[in-house]
C-alpha positions in Angstrom: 62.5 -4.6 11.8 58.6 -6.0 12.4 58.7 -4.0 15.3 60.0 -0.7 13.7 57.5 -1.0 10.9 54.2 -2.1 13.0 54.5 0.2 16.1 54.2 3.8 14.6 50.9 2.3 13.0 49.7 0.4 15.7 50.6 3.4 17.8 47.9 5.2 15.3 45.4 3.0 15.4 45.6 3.2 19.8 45.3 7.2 19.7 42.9 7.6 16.7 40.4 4.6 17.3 39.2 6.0 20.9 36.3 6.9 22.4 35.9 10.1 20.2 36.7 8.6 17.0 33.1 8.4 15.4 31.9 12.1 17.0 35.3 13.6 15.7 35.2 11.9 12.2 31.2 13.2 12.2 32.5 16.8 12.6 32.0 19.7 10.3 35.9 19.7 9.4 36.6 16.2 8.6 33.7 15.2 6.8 34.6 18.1 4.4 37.9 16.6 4.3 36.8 13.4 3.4 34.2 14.5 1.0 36.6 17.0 -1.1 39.0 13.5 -0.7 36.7 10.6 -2.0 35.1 13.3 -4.9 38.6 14.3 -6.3 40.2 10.6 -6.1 37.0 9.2 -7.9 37.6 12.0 -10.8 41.1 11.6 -11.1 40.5 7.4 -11.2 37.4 8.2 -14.0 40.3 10.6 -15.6 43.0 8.2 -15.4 40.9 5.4 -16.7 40.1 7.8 -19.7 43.0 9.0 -20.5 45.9 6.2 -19.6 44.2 3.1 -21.3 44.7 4.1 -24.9 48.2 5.1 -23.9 49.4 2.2 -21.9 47.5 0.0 -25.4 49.2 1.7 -27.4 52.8 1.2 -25.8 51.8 -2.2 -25.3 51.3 -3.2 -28.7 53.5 -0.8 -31.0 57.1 0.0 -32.0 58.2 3.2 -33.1 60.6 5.9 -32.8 61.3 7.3 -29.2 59.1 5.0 -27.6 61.8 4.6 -24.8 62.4 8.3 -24.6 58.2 8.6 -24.4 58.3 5.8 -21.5 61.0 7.4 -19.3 59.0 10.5 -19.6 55.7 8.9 -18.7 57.3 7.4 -15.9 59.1 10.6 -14.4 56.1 11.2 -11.6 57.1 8.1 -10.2 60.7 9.4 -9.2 59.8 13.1 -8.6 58.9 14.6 -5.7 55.7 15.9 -5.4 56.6 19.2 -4.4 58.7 19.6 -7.6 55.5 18.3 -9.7 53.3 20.8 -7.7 55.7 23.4 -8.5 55.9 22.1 -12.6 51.9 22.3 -12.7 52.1 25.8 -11.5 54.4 26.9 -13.6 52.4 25.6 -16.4 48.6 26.4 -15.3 48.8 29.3 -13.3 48.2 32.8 -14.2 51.7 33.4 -14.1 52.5 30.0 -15.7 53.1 28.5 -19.6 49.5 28.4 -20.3 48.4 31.4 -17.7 47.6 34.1 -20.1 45.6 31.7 -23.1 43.3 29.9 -19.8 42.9 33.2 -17.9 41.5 34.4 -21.5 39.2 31.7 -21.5 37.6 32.1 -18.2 39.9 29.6 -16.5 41.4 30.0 -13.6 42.9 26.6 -12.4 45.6 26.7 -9.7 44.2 27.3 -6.3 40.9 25.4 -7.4 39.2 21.7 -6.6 40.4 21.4 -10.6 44.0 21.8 -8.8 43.7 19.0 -6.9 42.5 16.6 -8.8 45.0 17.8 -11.6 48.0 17.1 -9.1 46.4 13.6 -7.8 46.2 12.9 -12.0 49.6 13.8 -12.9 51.4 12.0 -9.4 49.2 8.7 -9.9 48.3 8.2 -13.1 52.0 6.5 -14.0 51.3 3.9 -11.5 48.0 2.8 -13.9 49.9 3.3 -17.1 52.4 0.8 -15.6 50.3 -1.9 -14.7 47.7 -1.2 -17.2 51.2 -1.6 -20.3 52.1 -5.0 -18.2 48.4 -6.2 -19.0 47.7 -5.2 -22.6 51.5 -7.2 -23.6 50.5 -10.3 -21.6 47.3 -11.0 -23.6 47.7 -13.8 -25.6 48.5 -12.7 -29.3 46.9 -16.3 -30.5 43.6 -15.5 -28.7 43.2 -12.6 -30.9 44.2 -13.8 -33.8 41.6 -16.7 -33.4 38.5 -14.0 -32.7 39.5 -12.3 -35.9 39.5 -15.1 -37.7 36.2 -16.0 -36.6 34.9 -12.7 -38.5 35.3 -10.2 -34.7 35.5 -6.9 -35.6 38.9 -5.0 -33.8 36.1 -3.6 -31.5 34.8 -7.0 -30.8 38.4 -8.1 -30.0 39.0 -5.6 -27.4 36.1 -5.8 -25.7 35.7 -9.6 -25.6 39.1 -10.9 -25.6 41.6 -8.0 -24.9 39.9 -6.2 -21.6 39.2 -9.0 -20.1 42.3 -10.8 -20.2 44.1 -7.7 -18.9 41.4 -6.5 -16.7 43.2 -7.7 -13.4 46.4 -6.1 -13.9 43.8 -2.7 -14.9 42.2 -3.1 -11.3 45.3 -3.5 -9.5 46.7 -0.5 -11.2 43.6 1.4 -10.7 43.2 0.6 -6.9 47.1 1.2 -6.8 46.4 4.6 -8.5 43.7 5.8 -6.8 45.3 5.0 -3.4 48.4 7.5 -4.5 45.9 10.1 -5.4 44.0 10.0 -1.6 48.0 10.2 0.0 48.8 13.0 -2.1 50.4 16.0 -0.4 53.4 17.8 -1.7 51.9 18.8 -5.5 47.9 19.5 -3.7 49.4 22.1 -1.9 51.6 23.5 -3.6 48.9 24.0 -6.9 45.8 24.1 -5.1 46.2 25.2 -1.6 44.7 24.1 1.5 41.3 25.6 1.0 38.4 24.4 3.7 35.8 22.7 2.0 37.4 23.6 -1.3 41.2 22.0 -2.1 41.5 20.4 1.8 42.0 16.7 1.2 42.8 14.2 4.1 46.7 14.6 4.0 46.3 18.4 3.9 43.6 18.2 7.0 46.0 16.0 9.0 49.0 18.2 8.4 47.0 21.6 9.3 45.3 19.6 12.6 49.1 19.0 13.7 49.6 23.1 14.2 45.7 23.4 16.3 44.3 20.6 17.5 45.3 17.0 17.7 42.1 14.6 17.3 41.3 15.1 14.3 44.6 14.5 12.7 44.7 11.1 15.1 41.4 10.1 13.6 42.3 10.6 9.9 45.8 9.0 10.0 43.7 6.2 11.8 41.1 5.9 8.5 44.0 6.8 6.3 45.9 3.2 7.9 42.6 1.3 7.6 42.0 2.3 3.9 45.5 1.8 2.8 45.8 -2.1 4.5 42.1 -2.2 2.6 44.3 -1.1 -0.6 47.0 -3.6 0.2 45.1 -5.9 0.9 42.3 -6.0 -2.4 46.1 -5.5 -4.3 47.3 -9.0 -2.9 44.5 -10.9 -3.3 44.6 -9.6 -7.3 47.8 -10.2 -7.4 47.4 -13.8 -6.1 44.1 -14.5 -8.2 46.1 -13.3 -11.3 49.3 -15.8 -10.1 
């Protein structure tokens, strides 16, 4: 079983790490790639960040009514394919979709777009935040709280000095974890946004279309896509094991 999992990605590393490696990753195509990649994940982490936190606090720290049905709902990325989320953000935002008609009235025309992209990576990663980030905000110590408002902190004062720092780990891990689905992202990208040079081409898409021309560049960007993801692993473990 070491064998079956460690060969296909050693056999990646031999083939893309050769003697062409930096000239190919310096070419016209795959820095594109990787620049549409890195800009799009960094949004949809700065999005995520934005938008999850209050969420995840919020189910973190409150009871009420269809809280579990709210959860299951949040969580539903997780378990579908992204192919079936691509096709459930294009039924919403494209011109034919729910919303078509009132964002085509504004000016806005989002499938097919870099907004597409990052709008798939937010909707297929984000989940993974929300869960860690819910995991940190209900193991902060209630007491510790209590004791800073006692001491005459403000609720601000509380959150920013007791309550995000105590669950900043499991934030960062969630984040990293996040933002690592986001840059593997396939199935939703190109079924919302296309597989647009220089526009909606991110490093899965680039790989998959450098399957049907030319081989090195796919080799070389499974080869960084295997380096960053141990890199994920990696910075994931050693948060995990700080946090243990």
């Amino acid at each position: 079983m070491t064998a079956f999992l460690l060969l296909p990605t050693l056999a990646l590393l031999a083939r893309g790490l050769n003697a062409s490696f930096l000239p190919t990753l310096l070419s016209p195509a795959v820095t594109d790639t990787l620049r549409v990649s890195l800009w799009t994940t960094g949004l949809s982490a700065l999005l995520t960040v934005g938008l999850v936190t209050p969420v995840a606090f919020l189910l973190a720290r409150f009871d009420f009514r269809g809280k579990a049905v709210l959860e299951t709902l949040l969580d539903l990325p997780v378990v579908l394919p992204p192919v079936v989320a691509g096709l459930g953000l294009l039924l919403t935002f494209g011109r034919q979709g729910l919303l078509g008609a009132p964002l085509e009235l504004a000016g806005l025309n989002l499938a097919f777009t870099p907004a597409a992209v990052v709008m798939a990576q937010l909707f297929t990663s984000a989940p993974f935040y929300l869960r860690a980030a819910r995991a940190g905000f209900s193991s902060v110590d209630r007491d510790a709280e209590q004791a800073a408002r006692v001491d005459g902190a403000s609720g601000a004062q509380v959150f920013r000095l007791i309550t995000w720092p105590l669950a900043f780990p499991f934030l960062l891990e969630g984040l990293v974890l996040a933002w690592a689905r986001a840059l593997g992202e396939f199935g939703a990208t190109i079924l919302f946004a296309g597989s647009l040079q220089g526009r909606t081409r991110t490093v899965t898409l680039a790989v998959y279309a450098a399957l049907e021309s030319d081989l090195g560049p796919a080799l070389v960007l499974s080869a960084v896509m295997v380096c960053v993801a141990f890199t994920v692993l990696l910075v994931v473990r050693s948060l995990a094991a700080r946090r243990g």
